[in-house]
N, C-alpha and C positions, 0 to 999 in steps of 0.2 A: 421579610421572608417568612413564609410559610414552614411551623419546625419540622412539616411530614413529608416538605419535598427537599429532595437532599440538593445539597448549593450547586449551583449551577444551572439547576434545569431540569428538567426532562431528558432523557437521551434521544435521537434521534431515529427515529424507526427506520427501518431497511425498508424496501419494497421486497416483498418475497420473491417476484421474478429479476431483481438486479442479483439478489446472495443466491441465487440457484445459480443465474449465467456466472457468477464469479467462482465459483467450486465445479462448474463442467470443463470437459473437454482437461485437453494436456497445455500444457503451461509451457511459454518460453523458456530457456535458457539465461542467466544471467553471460553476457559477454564477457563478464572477467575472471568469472570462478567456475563457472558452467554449474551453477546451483537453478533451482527452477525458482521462478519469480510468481508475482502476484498477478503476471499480465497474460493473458492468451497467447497462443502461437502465431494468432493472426495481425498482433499488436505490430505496428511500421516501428522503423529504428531502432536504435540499441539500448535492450532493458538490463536492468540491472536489480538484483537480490536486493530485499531490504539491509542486508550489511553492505553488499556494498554503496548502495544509494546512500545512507548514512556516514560512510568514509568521505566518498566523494563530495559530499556536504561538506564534512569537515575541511576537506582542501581546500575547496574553493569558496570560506567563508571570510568573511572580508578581516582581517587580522585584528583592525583597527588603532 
C-alpha cells in the first residue's frame, strides 16, 4: 500500500450530471413519517426516510 493513498482506495467520483439530477426537483415523502426522502417524486412505490429505511432494516434483519 502506497502511504499517500489513504486505505481503501480512491473514492469514487460522482458523474456531475447524476448529483445535479439527485439535488433537483422536490422529493418524495417518506410513507411512515412524511419526512422528505432521497428519492424524487417521480420514484414508483413506497419510499421511505433514511431513518426510517434504517428501522426497518433493523426489523427485518434475520435475528440469528
Amino acid at each position: 500500500m502506497d502511504e499517500q493513498e489513504p486505505y481503501g482506495g480512491a473514492p469514487e467520483r460522482v458523474d456531475a450530471e447524476q448529483a445535479e439530477a439527485a439535488t433537483d426537483g422536490p422529493f418524495a415523502e417518506c410513507v411512515l413519517c412524511r419526512r422528505p426522502t432521497e428519492y424524487p417524486e417521480s420514484v414508483k412505490g413506497a419510499t421511505l426516510c433514511p431513518v426510517c429505511e434504517w428501522r426497518e432494516a433493523e426489523r427485518t434483519a434475520c435475528s440469528g
